[in-house]
C-alpha positions as CSV (number, residue, x, y, z in Angstrom):
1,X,-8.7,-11.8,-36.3
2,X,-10.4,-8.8,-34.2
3,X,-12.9,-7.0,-37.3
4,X,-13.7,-3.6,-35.1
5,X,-15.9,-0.8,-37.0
6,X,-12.8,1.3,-38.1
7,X,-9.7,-1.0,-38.1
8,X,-9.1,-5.0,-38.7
9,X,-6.8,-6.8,-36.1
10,X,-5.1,-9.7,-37.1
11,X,-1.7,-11.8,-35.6
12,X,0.2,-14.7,-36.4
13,X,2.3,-16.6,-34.2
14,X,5.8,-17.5,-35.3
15,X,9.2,-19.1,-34.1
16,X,9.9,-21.7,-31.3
17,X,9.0,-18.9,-28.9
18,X,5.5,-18.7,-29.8
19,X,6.5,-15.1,-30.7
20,X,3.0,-12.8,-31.8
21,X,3.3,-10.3,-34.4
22,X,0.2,-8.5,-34.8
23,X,-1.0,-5.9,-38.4
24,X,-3.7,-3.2,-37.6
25,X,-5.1,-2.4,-40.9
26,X,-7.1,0.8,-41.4
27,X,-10.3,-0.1,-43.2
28,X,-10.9,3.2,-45.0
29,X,-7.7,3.6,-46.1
30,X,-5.5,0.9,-46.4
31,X,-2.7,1.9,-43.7
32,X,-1.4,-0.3,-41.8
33,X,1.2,-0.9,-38.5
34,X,2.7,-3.9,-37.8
35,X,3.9,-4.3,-34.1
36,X,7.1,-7.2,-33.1
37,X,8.3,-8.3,-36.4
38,X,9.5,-11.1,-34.5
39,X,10.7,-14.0,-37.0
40,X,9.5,-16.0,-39.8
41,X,9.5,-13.5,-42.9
42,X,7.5,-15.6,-45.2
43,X,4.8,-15.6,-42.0
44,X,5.0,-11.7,-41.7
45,X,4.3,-11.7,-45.8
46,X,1.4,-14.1,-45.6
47,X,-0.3,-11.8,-42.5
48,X,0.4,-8.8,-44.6
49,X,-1.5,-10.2,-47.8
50,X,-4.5,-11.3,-45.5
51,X,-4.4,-7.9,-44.2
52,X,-4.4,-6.5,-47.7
53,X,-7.8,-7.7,-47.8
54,X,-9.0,-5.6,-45.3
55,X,-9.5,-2.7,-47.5
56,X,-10.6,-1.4,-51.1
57,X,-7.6,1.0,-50.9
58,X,-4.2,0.1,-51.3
59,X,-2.6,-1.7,-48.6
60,X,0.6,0.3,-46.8
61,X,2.6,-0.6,-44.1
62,X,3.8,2.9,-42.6
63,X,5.4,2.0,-39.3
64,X,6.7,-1.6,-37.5
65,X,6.7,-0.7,-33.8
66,X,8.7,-2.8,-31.5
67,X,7.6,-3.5,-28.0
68,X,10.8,-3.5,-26.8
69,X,14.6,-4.7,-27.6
70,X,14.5,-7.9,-26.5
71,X,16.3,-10.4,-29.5
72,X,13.2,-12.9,-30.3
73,X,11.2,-9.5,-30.6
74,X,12.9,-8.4,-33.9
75,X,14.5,-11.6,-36.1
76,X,12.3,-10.5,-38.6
77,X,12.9,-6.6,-38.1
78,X,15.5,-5.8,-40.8
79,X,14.0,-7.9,-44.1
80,X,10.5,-6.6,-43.1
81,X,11.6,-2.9,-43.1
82,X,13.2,-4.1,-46.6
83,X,10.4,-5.6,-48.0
84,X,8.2,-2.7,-46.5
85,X,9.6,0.3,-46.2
86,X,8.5,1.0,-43.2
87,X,9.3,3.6,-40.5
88,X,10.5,2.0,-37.1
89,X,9.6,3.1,-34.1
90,X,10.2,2.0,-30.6
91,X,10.7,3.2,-26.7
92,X,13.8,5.7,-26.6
93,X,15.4,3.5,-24.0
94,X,15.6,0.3,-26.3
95,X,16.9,1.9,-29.3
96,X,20.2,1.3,-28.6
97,X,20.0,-2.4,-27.9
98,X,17.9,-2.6,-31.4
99,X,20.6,-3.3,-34.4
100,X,17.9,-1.9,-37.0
101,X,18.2,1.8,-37.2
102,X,15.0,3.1,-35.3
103,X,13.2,6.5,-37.3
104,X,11.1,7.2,-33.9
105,X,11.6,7.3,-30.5
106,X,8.1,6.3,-28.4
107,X,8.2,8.0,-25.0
108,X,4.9,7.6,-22.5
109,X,1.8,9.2,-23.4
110,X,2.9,10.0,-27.7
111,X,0.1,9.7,-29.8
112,X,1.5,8.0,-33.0
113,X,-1.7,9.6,-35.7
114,X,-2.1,7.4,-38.7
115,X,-4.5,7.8,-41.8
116,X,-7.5,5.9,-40.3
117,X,-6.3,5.2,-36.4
118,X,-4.3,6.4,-33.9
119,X,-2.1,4.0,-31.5
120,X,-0.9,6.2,-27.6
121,X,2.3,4.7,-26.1
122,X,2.2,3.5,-22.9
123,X,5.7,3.0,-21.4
124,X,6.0,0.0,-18.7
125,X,9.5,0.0,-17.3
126,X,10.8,-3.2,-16.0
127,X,10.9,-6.3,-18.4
128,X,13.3,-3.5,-20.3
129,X,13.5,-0.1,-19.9
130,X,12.4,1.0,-22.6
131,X,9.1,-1.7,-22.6
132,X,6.2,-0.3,-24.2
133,X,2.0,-1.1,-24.9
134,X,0.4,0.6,-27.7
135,X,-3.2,1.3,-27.1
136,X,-5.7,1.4,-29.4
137,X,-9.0,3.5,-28.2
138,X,-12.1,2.1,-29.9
139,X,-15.2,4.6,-30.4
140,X,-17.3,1.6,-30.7
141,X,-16.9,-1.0,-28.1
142,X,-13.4,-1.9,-25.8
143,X,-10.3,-0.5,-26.8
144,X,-7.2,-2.9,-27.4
145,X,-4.0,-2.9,-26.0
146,X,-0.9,-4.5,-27.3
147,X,1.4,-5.5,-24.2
148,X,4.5,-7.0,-25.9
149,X,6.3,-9.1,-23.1
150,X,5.1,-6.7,-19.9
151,X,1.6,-7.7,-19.1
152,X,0.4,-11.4,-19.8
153,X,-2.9,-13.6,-18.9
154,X,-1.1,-14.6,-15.1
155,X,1.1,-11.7,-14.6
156,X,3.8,-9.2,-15.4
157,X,6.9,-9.9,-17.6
158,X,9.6,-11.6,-16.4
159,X,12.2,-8.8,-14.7
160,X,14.8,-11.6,-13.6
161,X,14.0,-11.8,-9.8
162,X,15.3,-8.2,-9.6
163,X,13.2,-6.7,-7.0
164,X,13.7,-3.3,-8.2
165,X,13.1,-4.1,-11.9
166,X,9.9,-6.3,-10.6
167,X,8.2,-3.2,-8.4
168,X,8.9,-0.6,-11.5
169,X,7.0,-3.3,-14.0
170,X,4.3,-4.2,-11.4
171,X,3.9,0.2,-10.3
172,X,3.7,0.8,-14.3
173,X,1.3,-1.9,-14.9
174,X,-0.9,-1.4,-11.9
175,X,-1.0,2.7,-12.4
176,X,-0.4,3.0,-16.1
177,X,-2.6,0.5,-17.2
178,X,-5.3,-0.8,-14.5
179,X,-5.5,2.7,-12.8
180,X,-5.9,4.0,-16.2
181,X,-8.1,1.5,-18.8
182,X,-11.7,-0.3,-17.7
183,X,-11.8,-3.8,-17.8
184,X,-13.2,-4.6,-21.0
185,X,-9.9,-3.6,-22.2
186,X,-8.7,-6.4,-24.3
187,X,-5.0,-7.4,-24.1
188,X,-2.6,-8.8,-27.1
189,X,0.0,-9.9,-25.3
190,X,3.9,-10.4,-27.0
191,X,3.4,-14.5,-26.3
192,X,0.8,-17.0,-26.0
193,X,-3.4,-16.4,-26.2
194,X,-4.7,-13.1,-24.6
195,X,-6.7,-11.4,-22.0
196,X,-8.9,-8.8,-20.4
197,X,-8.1,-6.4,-18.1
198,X,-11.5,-7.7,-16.2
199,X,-9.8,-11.4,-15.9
200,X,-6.7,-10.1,-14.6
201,X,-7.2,-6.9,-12.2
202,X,-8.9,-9.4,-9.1
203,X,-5.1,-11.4,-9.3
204,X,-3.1,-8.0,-8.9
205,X,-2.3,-7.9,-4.9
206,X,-1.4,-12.2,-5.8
207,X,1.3,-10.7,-8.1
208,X,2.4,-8.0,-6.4
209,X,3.2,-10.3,-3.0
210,X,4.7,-13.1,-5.4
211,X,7.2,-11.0,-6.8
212,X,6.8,-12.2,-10.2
């Protein structure tokens, strides 16, 4: 669990894929967006009551945004929306590989404006082409970036050994991301433990000539 001045950050990781779903929860208010709901509904229910206890105000789940469209990424999509009520939201390009009817379409640079935070897309074409980080800027100390399955401690996502796939991901990550954020930028990737941007810029030229 991240506890930042204006928002609490918490995860849990589900299914055989080490799948992470995170729940930003507004302390103020009570609002609240999960992103990936991957698998495991009773999981996703457990992090939402934990994140109920974030705030005095009534706990609401207004959006689930999906990274991207990839199958282990939404298991849980369609009972969560249920049990929720949530909008979904996800990048335009994925929607139609996403069987849960999706309410908005993230493109690169929206600023999704919630009662308490604010979350700006940041589309990274390759792993999918519709891949996208959210990015949450924090007034008071690093901001935090949710990655889904195109930036990871080690490198990119995996594009398939396609080169052309590989150079959009690795252009979009280097320009979008490192060009863009400083390195106390914390990353919440769609698998396994995190990062910061300050670990992983020194490694970017290793990637790039890998091609993975």
């Amino acid at each position: 669990m991240w506890e930042l001045d204006d928002i609490t950050i918490r995860s849990a990781s589900v299914s055989e894929m080490d799948n992470n779903v995170y729940l930003i929860t507004a302390k103020d208010t009570g609002t609240q967006v999960l992103i990936d709901a991957a698998d495991d509904l009773p999981a996703i229910e457990k992090l939402l009551a934990e994140g109920a206890q974030d705030s005095p105000a009534p706990a609401k789940v207004a959006m689930i945004i999906t990274t991207h469209s990839h199958w282990d990424h939404v298991r849980a999509l369609a009972e969560t929306v249920k049990l929720t009520g949530a909008r979904t939201a996800a990048g335009t390009e994925d929607i139609a590989q996403i069987e849960v009817p999706t309410a908005v379409a993230l493109d690169h640079g929206d600023i999704a404006e919630f009662d308490g935070f604010s979350l700006e897309t940041i589309k990274l074409r390759g792993h999918t082409p519709g891949s996208v980080a959210l990015l949450y800027r924090n007034a008071h100390g690093p901001s935090h970036l949710f990655t889904g399955d195109s930036l990871f401690p080690g490198g990119v996502g995996n594009t398939q050994q396609d080169p052309q796939r590989f150079a959009s991901l690795i252009d979009d990550v280097e320009r979008r991301i490192f060009d863009y954020l400083p390195d106390d930028t914390v990353v919440h990737p769609g698998h396994g433990k995190g990062t910061t941007l300050g670990a992983e810029r020194p490694h970017l030229a290793e990637w790039r000539e890998r091609g993975w």
